[in-house]
C-alpha positions in Angstrom: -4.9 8.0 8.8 -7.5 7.1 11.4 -9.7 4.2 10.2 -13.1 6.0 11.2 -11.6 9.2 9.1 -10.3 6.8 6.0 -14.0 5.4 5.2 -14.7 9.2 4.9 -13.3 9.7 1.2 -11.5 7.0 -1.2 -7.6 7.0 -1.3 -7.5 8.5 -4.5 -10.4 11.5 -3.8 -8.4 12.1 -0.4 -5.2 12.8 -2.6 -6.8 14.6 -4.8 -8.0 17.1 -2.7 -5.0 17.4 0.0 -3.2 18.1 -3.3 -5.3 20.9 -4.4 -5.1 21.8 -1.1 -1.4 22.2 -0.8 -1.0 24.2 -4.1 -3.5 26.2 -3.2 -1.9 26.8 0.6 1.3 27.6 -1.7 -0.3 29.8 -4.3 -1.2 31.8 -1.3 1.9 32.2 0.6 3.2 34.0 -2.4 4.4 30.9 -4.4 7.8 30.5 -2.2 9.7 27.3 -2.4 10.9 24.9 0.1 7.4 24.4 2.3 5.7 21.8 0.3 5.8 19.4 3.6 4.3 21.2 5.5 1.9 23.1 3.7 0.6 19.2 2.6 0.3 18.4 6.2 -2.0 21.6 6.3 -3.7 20.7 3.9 -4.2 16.8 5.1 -5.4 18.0 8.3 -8.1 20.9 6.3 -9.4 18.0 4.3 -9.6 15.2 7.3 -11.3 18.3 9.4 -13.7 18.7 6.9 -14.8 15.2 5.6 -15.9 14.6 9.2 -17.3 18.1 9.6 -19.5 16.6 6.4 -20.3 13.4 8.1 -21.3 14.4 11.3 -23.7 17.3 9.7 -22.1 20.2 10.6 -21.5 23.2 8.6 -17.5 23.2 8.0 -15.8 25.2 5.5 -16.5 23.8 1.9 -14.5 21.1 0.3 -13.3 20.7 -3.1 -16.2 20.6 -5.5 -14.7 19.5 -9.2 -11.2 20.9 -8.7 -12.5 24.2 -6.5 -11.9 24.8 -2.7 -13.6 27.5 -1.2 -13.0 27.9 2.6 -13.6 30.4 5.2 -10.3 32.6 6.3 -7.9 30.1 8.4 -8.2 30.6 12.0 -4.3 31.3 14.3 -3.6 29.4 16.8 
């Protein structure tokens, strides 16, 4: 992690939420096994987009507020 990005959230609140995250990215894919990699890496990089959406001011998707993520529709590259 970035050292600007890593002030943004503890170690343990960033874990937390990259993991609710990734079960949530795997919920919605249908619950299919053998993913979890890289739906964490999605997740890492939703939560690291978002804490410095939040610092910066601008309005990002939501972040986890006590155990709940609610987020706009992802975007396709």
């Amino acid at each position: 992690m970035e050292q600007g990005k890593r002030n943004l959230l503890t170690d343990n609140e960033f874990r937390e939420k990259v993991a609710l995250r990734a079960y949530e990215i795997y919920v919605d894919r249908g619950g299919q096994h053998g993913r979890d990699v890289g739906d964490w890496l999605q997740a890492e990089t939703e939560v690291l987009s978002d804490a410095a959406q939040q610092q910066r001011g601008s309005p990002g998707r939501k972040t986890a507020i006590r155990g709940k993520i609610s987020r706009s529709a992802p975007t396709s590259t």
